[in-house]
C-alpha positions as CSV (number, residue, x, y, z in Angstrom):
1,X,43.2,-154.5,67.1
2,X,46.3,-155.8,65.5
3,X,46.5,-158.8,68.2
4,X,42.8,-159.9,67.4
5,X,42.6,-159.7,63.5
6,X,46.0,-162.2,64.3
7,X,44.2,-164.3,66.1
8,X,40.7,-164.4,64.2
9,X,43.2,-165.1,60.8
10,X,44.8,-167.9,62.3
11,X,41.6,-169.8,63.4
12,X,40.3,-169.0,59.7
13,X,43.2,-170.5,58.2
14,X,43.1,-173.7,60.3
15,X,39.5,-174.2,59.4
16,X,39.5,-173.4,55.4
17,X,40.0,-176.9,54.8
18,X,36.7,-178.5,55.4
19,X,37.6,-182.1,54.5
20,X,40.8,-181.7,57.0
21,X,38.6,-179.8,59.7
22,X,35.9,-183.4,59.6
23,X,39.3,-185.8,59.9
24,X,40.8,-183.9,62.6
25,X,37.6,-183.3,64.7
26,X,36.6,-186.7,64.4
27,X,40.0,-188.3,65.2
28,X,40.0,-190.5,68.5
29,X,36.3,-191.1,68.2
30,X,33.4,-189.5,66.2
31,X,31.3,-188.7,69.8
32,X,31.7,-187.5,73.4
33,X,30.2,-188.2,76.3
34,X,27.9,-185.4,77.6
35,X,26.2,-184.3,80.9
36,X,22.7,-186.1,81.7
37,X,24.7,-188.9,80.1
38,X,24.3,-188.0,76.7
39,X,26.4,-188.7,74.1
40,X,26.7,-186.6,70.8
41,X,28.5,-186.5,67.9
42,X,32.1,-184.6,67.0
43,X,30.9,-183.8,64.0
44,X,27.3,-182.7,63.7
45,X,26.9,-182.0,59.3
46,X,24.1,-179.8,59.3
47,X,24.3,-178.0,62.9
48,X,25.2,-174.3,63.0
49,X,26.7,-176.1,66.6
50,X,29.3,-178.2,65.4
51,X,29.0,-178.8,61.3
52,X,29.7,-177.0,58.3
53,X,26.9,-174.1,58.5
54,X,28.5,-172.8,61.5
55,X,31.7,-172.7,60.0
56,X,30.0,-171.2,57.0
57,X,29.4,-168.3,59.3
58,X,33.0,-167.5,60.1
59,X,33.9,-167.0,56.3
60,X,30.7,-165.3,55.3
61,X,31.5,-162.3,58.0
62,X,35.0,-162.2,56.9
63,X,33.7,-162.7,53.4
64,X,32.4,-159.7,53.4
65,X,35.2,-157.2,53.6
66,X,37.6,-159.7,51.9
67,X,36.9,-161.8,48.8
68,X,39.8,-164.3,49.9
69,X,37.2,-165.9,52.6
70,X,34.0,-166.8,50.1
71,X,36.0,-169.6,48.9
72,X,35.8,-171.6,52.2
73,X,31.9,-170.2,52.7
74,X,30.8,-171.6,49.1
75,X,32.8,-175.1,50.3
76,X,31.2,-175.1,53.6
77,X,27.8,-174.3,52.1
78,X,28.3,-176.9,49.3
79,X,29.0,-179.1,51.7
80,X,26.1,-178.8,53.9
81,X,24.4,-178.9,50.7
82,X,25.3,-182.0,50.2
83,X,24.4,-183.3,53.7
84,X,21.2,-182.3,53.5
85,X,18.3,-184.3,54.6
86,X,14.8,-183.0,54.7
87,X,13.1,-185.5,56.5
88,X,14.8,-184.9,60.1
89,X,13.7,-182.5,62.6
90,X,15.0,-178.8,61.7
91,X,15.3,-175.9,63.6
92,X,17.4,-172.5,63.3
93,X,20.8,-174.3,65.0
94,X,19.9,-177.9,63.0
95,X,19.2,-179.0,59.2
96,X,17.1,-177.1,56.6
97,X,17.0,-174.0,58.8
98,X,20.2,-173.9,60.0
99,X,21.3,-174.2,56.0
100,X,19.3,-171.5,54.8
101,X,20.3,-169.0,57.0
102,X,24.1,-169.7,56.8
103,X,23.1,-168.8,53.0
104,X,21.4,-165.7,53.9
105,X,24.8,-164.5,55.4
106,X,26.8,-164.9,52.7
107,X,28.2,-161.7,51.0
108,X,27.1,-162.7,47.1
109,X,24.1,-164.9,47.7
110,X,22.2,-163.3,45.0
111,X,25.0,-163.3,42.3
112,X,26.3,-167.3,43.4
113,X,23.2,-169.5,42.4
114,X,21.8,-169.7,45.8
115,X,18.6,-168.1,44.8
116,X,16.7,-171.5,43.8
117,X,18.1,-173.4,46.6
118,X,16.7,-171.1,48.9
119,X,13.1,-171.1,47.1
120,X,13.5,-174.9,47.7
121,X,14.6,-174.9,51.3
122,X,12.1,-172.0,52.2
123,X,9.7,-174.1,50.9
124,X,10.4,-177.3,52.7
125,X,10.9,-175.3,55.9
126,X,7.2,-174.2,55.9
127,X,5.6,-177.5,55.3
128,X,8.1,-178.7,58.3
129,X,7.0,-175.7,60.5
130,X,3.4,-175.9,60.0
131,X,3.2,-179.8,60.5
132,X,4.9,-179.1,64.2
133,X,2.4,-176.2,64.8
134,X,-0.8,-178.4,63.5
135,X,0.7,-181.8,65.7
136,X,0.6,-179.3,68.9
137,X,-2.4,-177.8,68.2
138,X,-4.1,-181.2,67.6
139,X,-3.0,-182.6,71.0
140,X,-6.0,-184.4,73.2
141,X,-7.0,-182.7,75.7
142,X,-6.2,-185.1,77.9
143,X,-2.3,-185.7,77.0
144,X,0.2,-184.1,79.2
145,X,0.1,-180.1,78.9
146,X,2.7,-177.6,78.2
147,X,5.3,-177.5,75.2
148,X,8.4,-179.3,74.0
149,X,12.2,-177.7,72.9
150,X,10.9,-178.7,68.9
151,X,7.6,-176.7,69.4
152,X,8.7,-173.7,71.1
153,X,12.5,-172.6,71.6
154,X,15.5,-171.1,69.7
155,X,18.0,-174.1,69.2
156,X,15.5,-176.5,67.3
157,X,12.3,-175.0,67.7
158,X,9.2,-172.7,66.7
159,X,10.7,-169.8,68.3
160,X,14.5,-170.4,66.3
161,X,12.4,-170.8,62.6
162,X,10.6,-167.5,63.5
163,X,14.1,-165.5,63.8
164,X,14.6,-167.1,60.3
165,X,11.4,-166.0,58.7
166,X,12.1,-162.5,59.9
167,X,15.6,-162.1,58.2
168,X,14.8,-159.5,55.2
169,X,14.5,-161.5,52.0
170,X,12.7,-163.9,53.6
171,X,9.2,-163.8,52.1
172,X,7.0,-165.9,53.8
173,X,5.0,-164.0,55.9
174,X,2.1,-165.8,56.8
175,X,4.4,-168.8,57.7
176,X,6.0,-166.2,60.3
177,X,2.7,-165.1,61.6
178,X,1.5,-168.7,61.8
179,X,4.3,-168.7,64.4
180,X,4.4,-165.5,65.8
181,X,0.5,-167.0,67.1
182,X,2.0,-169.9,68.0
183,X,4.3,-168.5,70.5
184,X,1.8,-165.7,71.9
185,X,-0.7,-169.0,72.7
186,X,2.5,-170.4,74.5
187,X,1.8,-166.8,77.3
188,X,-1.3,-168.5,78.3
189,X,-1.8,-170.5,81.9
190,X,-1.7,-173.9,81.3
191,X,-3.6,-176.9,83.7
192,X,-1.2,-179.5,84.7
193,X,-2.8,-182.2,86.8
194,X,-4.9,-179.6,88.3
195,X,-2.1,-177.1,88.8
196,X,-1.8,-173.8,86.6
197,X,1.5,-173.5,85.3
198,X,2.6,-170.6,82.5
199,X,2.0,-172.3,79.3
200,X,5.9,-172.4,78.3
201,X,5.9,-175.6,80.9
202,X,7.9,-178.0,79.2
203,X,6.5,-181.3,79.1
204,X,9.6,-183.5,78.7
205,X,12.7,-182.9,81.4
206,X,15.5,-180.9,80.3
207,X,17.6,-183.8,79.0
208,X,15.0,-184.6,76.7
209,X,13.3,-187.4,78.2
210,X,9.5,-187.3,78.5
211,X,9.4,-189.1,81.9
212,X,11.7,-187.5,83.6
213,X,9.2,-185.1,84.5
214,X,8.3,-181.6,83.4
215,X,10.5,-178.0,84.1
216,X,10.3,-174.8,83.2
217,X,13.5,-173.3,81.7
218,X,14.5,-169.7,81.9
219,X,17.6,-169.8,79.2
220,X,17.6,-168.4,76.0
221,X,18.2,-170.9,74.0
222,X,15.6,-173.5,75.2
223,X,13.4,-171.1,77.5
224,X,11.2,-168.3,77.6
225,X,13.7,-166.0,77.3
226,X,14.3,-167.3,74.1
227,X,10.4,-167.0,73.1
228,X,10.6,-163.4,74.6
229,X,13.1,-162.3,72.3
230,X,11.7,-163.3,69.4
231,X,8.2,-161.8,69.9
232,X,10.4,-158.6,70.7
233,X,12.4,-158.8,68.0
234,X,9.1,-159.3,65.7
235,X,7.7,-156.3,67.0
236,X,10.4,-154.0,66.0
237,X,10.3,-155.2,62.1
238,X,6.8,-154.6,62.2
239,X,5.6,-157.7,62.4
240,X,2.6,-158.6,65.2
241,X,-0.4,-160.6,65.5
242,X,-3.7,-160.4,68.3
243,X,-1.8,-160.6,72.1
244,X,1.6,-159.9,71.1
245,X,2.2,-157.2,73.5
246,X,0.4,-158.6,76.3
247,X,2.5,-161.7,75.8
248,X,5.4,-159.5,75.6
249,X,4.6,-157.9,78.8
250,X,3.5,-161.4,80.7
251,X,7.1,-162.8,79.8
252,X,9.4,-160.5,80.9
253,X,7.1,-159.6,84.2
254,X,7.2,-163.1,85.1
255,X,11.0,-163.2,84.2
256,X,11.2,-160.3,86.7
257,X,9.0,-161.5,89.3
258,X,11.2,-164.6,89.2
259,X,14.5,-163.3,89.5
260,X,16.7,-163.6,93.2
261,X,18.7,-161.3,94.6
262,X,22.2,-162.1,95.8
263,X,25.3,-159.5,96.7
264,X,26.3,-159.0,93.0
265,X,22.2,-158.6,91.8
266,X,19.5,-160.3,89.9
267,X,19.9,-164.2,88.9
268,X,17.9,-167.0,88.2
269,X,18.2,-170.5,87.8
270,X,18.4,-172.4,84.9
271,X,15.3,-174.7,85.2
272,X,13.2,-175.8,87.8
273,X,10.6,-178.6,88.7
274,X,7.4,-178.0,89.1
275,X,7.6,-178.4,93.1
276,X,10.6,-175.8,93.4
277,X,8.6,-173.5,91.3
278,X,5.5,-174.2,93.5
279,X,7.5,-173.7,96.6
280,X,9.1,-170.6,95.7
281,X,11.8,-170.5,98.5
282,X,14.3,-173.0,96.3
283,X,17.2,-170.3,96.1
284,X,19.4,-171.1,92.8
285,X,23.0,-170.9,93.0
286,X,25.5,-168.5,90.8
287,X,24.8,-170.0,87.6
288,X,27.6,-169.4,84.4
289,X,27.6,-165.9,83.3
290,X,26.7,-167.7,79.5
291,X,24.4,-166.9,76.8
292,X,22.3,-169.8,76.4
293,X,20.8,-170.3,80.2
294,X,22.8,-167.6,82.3
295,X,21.3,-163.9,83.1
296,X,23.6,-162.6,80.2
297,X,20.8,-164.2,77.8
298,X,18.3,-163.1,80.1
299,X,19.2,-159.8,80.3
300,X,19.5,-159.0,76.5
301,X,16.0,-160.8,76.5
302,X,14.8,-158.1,79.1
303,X,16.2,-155.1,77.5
304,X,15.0,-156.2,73.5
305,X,11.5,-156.5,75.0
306,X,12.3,-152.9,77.1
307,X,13.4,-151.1,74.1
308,X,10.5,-152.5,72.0
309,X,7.9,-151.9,74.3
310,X,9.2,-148.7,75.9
311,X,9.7,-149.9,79.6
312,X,13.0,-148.3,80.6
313,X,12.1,-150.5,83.9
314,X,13.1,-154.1,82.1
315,X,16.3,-152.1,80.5
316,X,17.8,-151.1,83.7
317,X,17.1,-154.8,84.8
318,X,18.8,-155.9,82.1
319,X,21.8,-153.5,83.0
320,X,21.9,-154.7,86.4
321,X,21.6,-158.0,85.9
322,X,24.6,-157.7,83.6
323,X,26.6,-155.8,85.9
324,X,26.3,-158.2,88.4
325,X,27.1,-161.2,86.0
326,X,30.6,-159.8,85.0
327,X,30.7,-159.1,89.3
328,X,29.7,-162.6,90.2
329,X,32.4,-163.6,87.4
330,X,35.0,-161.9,89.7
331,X,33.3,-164.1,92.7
332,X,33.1,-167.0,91.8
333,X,35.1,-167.6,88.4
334,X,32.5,-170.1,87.1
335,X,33.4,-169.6,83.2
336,X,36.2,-172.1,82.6
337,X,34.8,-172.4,78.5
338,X,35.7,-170.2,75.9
339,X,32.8,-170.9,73.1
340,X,29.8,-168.8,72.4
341,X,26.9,-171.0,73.7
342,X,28.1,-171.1,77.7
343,X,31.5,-169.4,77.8
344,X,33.4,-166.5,77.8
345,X,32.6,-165.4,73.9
346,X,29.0,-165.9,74.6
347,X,29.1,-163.4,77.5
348,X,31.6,-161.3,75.3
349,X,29.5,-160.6,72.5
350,X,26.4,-160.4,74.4
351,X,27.9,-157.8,76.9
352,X,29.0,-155.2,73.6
353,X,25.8,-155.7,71.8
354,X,23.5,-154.6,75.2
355,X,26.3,-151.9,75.7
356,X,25.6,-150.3,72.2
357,X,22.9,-148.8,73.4
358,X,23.5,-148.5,77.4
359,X,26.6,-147.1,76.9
360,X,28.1,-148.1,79.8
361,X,31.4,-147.6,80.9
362,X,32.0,-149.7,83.7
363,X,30.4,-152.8,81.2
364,X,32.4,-151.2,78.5
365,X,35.8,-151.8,80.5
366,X,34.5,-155.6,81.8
367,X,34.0,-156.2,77.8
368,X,37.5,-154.5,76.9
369,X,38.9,-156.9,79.9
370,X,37.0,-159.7,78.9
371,X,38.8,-159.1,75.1
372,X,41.6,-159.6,76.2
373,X,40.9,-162.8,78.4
374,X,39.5,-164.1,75.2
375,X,42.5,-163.6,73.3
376,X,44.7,-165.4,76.3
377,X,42.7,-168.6,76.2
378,X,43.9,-169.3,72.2
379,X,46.3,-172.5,72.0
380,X,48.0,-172.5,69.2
381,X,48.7,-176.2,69.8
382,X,45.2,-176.9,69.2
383,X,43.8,-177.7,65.7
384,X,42.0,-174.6,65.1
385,X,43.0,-172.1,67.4
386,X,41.2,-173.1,70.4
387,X,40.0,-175.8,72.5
388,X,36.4,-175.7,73.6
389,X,34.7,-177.5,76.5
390,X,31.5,-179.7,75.8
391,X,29.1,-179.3,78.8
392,X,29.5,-182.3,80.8
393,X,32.9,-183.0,79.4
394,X,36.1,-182.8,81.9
395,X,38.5,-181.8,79.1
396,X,39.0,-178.5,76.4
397,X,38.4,-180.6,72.8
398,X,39.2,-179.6,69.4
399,X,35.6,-178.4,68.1
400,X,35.7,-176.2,64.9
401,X,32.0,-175.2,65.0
402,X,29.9,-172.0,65.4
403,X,28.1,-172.3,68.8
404,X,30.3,-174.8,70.4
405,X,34.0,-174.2,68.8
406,X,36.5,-171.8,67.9
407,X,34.7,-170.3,64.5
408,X,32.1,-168.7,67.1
409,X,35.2,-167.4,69.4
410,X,36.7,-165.8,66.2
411,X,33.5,-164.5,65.2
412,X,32.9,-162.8,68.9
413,X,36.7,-161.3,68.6
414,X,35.8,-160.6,65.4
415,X,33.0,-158.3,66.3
416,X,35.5,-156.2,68.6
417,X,37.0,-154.4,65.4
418,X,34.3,-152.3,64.4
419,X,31.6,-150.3,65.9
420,X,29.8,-151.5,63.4
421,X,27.0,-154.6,63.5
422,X,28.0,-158.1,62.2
423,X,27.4,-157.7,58.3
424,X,26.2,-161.0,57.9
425,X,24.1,-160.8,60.7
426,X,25.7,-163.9,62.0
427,X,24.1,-163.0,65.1
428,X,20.9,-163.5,64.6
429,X,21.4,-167.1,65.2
430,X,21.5,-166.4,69.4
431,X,18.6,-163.6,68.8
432,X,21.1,-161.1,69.8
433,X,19.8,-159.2,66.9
């Protein structure tokens, strides 16, 4: 315990500064090169990723047991703040979302003058949401079916917004029901150029461009595991609209029916065409144990919609497919990264969250084991503590941020010193909760 409050201390430290944390990520260049040839920026302001809400994160947790850390939140916020920009796109992970809920976390949000700025960003976050809703529901009939990562997942979507509306304080229900629809009309068939895909068929290819063909993507952070989760979660607050359970149901049998066996258990892949999905025999190979696309996020997917919906059949999928993630690990050692989003924090925290309630000890020793890998990977030659691979990228880099960087790895070791949940709900933000 002693070794990890150590560790999550030091990565605190080196990121109080949040003038000195932008120089020093930026330094050498403000982008990278990604896979798909992407390029993104070092520095993202608003992005729970890579910018000062993320980092917000960090502090509010530790915020609340020790005052000492809500001076780096309320600098972090302020700064985001001050970024802001209303008319880009905004989901959960990116801009006004993203903003408000780093807020939300903080230990004295009623008592520090946030209350106003969140009427204001609340406000502008339902306009934006409804707009993306109406512009989808508006679509010809005769334009290309299925959905898009804006209109439907977790990173920058519908699906991300929803988890927002449902935080408690939050009072906006008929925004979050507007979605909740939204998302249950995504569990219908759609027609394709004659062909009947499920309606979560992504019109645009997974690196974004719209003619690079459609997919269907399994992960939780851009797929329908994402979309299952939140219409789970939903459910257990007590909030449902007309179809909710069926949809509930339809997703995670489908998830089910397309799992593949291997010697460790269930997987799937990441994405696939339409003419592997078609085909059916295209057998996908051991994908990262991570939360955004691996069966970790798939699993906790599978065993929120169980526990909700009483299906003790989709739990002990989820514990097997768990089981054999953390045994493929052993296999194949396919985890080189350290950050929440595809590496070994990601699968850390999502392994003792699902654990709380399976209460399983062989996952309960992978998660002690995995503690303690986390813990190894620290450089304290870095600039914050750790360095963090970018997908694509051949080298560890020095990213500060939630999702990608070391704030999210000190936030997942974090969460190993108490029984207890996150008491920011930090989270929320990977629909872990």
């Amino acid at each position: 315990m002693e070794r990890i409050e150590s560790r999550v201390g030091a990565v605190a430290r080196a990121l109080a500064d949040p003038e000195k944390v932008i120089r020093t990520t930026v330094r050498g260049g403000a982008s990278v090169a990604m896979e798909h040839g992407l390029v993104r920026d070092k520095w993202m302001p608003l992005s729970l990723g890579n910018g000062s809400p993320g980092i917000a994160l960090l502090f509010a947790e530790l915020g609340h047991l020790d005052g000492v850390w809500r001076g780096p939140m309320h600098r972090y916020l302020r700064r985001a703040l001050e970024d802001l920009t209303p008319g880009r796109p905004q989901g959960l992970h990116d801009g006004l979302t993203a903003v408000a809920f780093s807020i939300r976390c903080a230990p004295d949000v009623r008592s520090s003058g946030y209350t106003d700025v969140l009427r204001r960003l609340d406000d502008l976050i339902e306009t934006y949401v409804r707009e993306v809703i109406a512009a989808e529901a508006a679509r010809a009939p005769g334009q290309r079916a299925g959905t898009t990562f804006r209109a439907s997942d977790v990173i920058s979507g519908v699906a991300g917004i929803a988890r927002y509306l449902l935080i408690p304080g939050v009072d906006r229900r008929a925004t979050l029901e507007r979605c909740l629809d939204h998302l249950v009309g995504l569990g219908a068939p759609v027609l394709d150029g004659g062909t009947e895909l499920p309606g979560w068929w992504m019109r645009h290819a997974p690196d974004f461009r719209p003619d690079g063909g459609g997919h269907l993507n399994f992960g939780m952070a851009h797929g329908v595991s994402g979309l299952l989760s939140v219409l789970s979660l939903a459910r257990r607050q007590g909030a449902a609209v007309a179809g909710q359970d069926e949809a509930i149901e339809g997703m995670a049998e489908w998830l089910l029916a397309q799992s593949r066996d291997d010697r460790a258990g269930p997987l799937w892949p990441a994405t696939r065409t339409r003419a592997e999905y078609l085909s059916g025999d295209v057998e996908p190979p051991p994908p990262r144990p991570s939360w955004c696309y691996g069966s970790p996020g798939i699993a906790r997917a599978l065993q929120t919609a169980g526990e909700v919906m009483g299906e003790p059949r989709w739990v002990e999928a989820a514990a097997r497919t768990l089981r054999a993630s953390f045994e493929r690990l052993r296999l194949h050692r396919n985890l080189p990264e350290v950050g929440l989003c595809h590496g070994s924090a990601g699968l850390l925290h999502t392994a003792a969250v699902m654990n709380r309630s399976l209460g399983d000890d062989r996952i309960g020793a992978e998660v002690d084991a995995l503690t303690q890998e986390v813990l190894a990977a620290a450089d304290d030659r870095s600039a914050f503590g750790y360095r963090v691979r970018q997908l694509g990228h051949e080298r560890d880099l020095d990213f500060p941020g939630f999702l990608q960087g070391a704030a999210g790895v000190a936030l997942a070791l974090h969460a190993r010193t108490s029984d207890a949940l996150p008491r920011s709900g930090w989270d929320r933000a990977l629909l872990l909760a």
